[in-house]
C-alpha positions as a Markdown table, in Angstrom:
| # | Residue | x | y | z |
|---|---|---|---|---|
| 1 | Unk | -17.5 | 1.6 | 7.2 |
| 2 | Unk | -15.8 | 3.3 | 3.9 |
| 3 | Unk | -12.2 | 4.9 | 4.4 |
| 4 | Unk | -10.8 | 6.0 | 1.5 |
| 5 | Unk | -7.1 | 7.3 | 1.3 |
| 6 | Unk | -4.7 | 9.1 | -1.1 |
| 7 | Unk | -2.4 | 5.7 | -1.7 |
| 8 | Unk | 1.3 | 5.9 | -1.4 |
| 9 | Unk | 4.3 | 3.2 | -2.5 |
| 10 | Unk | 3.5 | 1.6 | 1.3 |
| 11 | Unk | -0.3 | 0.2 | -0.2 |
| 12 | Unk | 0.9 | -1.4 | -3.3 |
| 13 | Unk | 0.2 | -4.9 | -2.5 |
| 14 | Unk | -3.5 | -3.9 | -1.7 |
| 15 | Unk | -3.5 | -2.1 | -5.4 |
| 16 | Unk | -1.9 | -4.6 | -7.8 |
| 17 | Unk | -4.6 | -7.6 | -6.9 |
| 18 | Unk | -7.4 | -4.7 | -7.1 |
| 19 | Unk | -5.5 | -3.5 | -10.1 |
| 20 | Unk | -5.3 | -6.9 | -11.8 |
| 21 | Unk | -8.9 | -7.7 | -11.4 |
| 22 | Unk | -9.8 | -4.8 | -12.9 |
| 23 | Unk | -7.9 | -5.5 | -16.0 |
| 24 | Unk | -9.2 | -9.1 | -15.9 |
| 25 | Unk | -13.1 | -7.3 | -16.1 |
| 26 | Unk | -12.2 | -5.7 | -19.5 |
| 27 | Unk | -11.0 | -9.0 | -20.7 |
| 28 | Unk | -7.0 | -8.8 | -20.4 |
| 29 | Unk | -5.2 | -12.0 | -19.4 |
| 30 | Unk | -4.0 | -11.8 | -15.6 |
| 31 | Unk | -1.1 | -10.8 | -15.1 |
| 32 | Unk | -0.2 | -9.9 | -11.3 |
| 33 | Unk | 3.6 | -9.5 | -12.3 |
| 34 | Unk | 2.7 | -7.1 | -14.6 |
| 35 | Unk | 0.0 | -5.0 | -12.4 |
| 36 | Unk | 2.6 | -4.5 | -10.1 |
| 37 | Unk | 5.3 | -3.5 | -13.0 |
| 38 | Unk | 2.8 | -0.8 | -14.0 |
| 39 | Unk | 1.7 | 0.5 | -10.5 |
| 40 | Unk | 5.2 | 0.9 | -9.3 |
| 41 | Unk | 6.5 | 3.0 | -12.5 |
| 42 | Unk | 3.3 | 4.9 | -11.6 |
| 43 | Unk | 4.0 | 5.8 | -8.2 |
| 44 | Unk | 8.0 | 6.1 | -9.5 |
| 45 | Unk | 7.8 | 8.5 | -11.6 |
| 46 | Unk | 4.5 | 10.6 | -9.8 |
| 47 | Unk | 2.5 | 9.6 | -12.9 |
| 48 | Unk | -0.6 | 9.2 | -11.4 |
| 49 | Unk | -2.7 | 9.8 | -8.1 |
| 50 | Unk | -4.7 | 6.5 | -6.7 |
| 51 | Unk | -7.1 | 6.4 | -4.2 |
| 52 | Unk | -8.0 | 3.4 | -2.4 |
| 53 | Unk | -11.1 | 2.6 | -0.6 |
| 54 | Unk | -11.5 | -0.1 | 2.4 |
| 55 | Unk | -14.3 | -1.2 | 3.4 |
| 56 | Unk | -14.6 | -2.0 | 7.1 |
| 57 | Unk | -10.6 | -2.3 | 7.1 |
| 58 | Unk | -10.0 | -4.4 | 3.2 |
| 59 | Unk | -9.0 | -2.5 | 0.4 |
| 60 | Unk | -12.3 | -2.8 | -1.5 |
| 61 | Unk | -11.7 | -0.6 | -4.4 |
| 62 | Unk | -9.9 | 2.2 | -6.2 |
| 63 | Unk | -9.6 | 4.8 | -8.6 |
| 64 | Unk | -6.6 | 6.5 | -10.1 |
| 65 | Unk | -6.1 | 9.6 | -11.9 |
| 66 | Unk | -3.7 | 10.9 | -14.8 |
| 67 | Unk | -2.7 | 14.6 | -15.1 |
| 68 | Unk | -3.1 | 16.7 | -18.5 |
| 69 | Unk | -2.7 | 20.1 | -19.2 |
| 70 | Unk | -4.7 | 22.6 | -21.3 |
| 71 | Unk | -2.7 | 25.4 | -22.9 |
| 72 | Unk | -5.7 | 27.7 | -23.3 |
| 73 | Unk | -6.8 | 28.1 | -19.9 |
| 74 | Unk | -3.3 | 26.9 | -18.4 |
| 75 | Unk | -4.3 | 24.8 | -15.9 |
| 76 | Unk | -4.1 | 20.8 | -15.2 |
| 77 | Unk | -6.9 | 19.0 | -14.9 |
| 78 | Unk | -7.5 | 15.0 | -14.4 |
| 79 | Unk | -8.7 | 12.3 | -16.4 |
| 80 | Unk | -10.4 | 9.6 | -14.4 |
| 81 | Unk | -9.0 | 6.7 | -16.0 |
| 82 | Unk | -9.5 | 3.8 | -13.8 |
| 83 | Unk | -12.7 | 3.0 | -11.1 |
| 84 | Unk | -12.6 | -0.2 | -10.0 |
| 85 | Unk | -14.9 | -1.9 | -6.9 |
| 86 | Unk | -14.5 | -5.8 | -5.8 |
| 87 | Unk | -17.4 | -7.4 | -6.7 |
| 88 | Unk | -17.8 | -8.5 | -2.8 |
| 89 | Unk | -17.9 | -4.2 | -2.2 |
| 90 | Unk | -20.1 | -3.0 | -4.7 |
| 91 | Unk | -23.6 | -1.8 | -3.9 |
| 92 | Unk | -22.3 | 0.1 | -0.6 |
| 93 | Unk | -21.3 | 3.6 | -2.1 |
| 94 | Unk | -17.7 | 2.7 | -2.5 |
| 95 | Unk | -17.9 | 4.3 | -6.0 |
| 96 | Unk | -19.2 | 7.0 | -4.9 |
| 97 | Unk | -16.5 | 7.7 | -2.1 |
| 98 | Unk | -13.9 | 7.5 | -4.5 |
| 99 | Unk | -15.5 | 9.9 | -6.8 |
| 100 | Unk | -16.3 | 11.9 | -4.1 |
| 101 | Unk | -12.4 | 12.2 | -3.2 |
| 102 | Unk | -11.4 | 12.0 | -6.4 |
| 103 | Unk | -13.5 | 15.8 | -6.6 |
| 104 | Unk | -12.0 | 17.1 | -3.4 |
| 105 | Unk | -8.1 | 15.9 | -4.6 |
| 106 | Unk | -8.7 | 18.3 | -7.7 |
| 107 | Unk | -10.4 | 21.1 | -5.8 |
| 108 | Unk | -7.8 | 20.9 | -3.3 |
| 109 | Unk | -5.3 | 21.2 | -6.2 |
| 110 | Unk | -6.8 | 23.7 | -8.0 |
| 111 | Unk | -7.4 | 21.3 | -11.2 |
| 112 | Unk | -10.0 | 22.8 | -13.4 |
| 113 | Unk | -11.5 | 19.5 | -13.7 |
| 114 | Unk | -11.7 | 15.5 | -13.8 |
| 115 | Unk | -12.7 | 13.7 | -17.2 |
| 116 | Unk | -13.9 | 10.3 | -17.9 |
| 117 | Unk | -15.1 | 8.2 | -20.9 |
| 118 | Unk | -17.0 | 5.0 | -20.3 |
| 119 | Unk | -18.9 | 3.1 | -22.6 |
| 120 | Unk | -22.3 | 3.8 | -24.0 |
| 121 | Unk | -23.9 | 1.1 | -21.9 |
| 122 | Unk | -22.1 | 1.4 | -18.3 |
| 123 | Unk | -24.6 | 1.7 | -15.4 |
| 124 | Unk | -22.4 | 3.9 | -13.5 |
| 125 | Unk | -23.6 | 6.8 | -15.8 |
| 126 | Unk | -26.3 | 6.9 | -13.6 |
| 127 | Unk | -23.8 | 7.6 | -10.6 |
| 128 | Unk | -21.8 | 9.9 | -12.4 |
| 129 | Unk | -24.1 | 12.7 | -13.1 |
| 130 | Unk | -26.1 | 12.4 | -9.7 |
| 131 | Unk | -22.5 | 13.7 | -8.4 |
| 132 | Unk | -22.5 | 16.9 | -10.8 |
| 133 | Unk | -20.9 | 15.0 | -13.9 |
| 134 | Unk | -21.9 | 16.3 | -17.3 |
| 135 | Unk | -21.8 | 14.4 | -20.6 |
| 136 | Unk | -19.7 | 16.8 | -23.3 |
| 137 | Unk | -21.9 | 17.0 | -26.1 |
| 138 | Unk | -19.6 | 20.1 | -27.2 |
| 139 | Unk | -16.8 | 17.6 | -28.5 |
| 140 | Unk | -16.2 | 14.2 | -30.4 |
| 141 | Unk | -13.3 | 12.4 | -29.0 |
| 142 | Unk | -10.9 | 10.6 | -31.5 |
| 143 | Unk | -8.1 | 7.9 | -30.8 |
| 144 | Unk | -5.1 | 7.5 | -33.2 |
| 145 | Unk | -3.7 | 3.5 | -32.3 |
| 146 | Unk | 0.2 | 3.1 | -32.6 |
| 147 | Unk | 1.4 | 0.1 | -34.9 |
């Protein structure tokens, strides 16, 4: 059975190994210490909204979700930064339940939106618009990296 919850400070040691594997997927070094570092100054300074999915009772995956702002319409909406499920988990619709709340969260918050970028060959593109996403073909997206 899938339960997924809006996590608070009180599930961060079932985020930071979740957290750290995630990392570990797209070839960082592990670093628990670190995972935990980042988490907590999330969750300190209300930087970011996680939910966390168990799967009959173990935290089997989660997604987490940054706030942005657009001035023209003047309304927040959500980028969809981070999706992560445990290997063990995948293949049972966790994804999909986070998603899912992931889309209630920001229509219960009036967000005008979620975003996400993934790369060009990720299966879970396939997942994505069966649940009402749409690729922007409107926009290019750019990235300036700090020295």
């Amino acid at each position: 059975m899938i339960k997924v919850i809006q996590a608070t400070e009180k599930n961060i040691d079932e985020i930071v190994p979740l957290f750290d594997e995630y990392r570990v997927f797209y070839k960082q070094e592990r670093n628990l210490e670190g995972a935990r570092n980042f988490i907590v100054d999330r969750f300190n300074n209300k930087e970011s909204i996680i939910f966390l999915a168990y799967f009959n009772g173990q935290p089997a995956g989660f997604t987490q979700l940054y706030p942005m702002f657009s001035s023209v319409s003047m309304q927040r909406s959500y980028v969809l930064n981070d999706l992560y499920v445990h290997p063990t988990f995948r293949n049972k619709q966790i994804g999909e339940a986070l998603l899912n709340s992931a889309k209630e969260f920001c229509n219960a918050s009036h967000a005008k939106g979620l975003s996400l970028e993934t790369a060009i060959d990720n299966p879970a593109q396939k997942l994505y618009e069966k649940l009402g996403w749409e690729k922007d073909e409107a926009c290019f997206h750019y990235f300036w990296k700090a020295k």
